[in-house]
C-alpha positions in Angstrom: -16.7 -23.2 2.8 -15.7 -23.7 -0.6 -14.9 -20.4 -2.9 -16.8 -19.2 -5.7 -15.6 -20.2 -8.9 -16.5 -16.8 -11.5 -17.1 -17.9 -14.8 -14.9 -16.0 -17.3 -17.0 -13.2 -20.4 -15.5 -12.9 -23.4 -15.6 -9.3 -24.7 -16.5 -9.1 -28.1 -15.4 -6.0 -30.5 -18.5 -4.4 -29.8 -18.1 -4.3 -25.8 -20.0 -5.0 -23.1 -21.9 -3.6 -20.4 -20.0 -4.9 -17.4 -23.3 -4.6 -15.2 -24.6 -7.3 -17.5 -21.9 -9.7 -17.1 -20.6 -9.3 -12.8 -21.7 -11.1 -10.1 -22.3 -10.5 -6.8 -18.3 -11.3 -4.6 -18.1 -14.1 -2.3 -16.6 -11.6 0.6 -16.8 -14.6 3.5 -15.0 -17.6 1.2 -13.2 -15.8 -1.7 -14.0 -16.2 -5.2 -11.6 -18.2 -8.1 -11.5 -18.0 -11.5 -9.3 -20.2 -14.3 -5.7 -18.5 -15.0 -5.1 -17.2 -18.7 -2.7 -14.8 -20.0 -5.3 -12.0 -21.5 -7.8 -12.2 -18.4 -8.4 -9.3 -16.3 -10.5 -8.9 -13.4 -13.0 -6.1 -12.9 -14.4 -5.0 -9.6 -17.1 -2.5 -8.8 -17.2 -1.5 -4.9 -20.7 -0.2 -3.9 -20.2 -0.2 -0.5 -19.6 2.9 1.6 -15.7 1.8 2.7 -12.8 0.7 0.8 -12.4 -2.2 -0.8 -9.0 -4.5 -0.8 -9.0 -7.2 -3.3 -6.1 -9.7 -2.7 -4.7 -11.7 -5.4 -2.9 -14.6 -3.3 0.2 -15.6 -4.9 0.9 -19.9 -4.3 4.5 -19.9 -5.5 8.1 -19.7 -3.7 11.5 -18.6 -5.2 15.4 -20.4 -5.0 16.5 -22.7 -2.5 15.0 -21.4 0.6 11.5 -21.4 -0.9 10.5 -17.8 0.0 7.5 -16.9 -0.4 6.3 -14.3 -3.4 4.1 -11.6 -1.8 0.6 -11.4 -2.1 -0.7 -8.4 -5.0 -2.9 -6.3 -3.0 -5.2 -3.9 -4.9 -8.0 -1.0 -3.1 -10.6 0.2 -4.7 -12.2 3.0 -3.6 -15.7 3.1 -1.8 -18.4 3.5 -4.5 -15.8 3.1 -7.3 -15.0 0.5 -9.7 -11.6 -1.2 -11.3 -10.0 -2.7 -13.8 -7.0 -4.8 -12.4 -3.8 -5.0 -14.2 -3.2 -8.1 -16.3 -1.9 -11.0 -13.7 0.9 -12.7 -14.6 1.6 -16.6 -14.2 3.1 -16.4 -10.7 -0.4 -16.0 -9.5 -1.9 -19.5 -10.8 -2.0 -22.6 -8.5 -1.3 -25.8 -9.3 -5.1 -26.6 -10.2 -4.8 -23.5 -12.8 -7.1 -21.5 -10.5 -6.4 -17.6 -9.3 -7.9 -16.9 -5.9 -9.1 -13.8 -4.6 -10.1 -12.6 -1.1 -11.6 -9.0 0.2 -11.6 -7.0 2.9 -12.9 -3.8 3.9 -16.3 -3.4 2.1 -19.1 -6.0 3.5 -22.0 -5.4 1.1 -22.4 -5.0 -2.3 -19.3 -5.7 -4.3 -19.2 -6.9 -7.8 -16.6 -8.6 -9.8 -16.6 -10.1 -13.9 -13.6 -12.0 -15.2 -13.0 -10.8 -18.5 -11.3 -12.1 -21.6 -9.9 -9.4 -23.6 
C-alpha cells in the first residue's frame, strides 16, 4: 500500500486548535508529507501504549555511503507532541518526509504544521 500523504496547515497569528486541523495516522502504510524548513509535525497518541514515530532518514555520508540513522521519537500513551524542527537530511529525493509508527494501534493523530 501506498502512504498517506498529510496535507500541511498553516498557522496563522491567531493559532489554531490542533484537533481541528489532524488527521487520523496511517499506522499499517506510514504517512508523508512535503519537506520545508519551518514544518513541524504534531502527534497526539490516544491509545493506551506508547507511541514511536520514526522519521526515516534516505541519505548516506562519504565514500562508503553509510547510512544516517533513522530519528526515532515516543510519545507517551494518551499524550501528545510537538516534534523538533527536521532538518534537510530527512527529505527524499521526491521532496517527501516519511514517517512510520509503532507501538500504539488505535487512535493516533498527526497535523503538519507551518509555523
Amino acid at each position: 500500500m501506498a502512504r498517506t500523504a498529510i496535507t500541511p496547515t498553516t498557522v496563522p497569528a491567531a493559532g489554531v486548535v490542533l484537533a481541528d486541523v489532524d488527521v487520523a495516522a496511517e499506522l499499517t502504510d506510514g504517512n508523508s508529507f512535503t519537506w520545508a524548513s519551518g514544518r513541524r509535525l504534531y502527534v497526539a497518541n490516544g491509545d493506551s501504549t506508547e507511541l514511536t514515530v520514526t522519521v526515516q532518514t534516505p541519505g548516506t555520508v562519504g565514500a562508503q555511503a553509510l547510512a544516517i540513522a533513522d530519528a526515532t521519537f515516543t510519545v507517551a500513551a494518551g499524550a501528545a507532541k510537538l516534534l523538533p524542527r527536521l532538518g534537510p537530511e530527512f527529505r527524499r529525493t521526491d521532496g517527501a518526509v516519511w514517517l512510520d509508527y509503532s507501538g500504539a494501534d488505535t487512535a493516533v493523530t498527526v497535523a503538519v504544521l507551518d509555523l
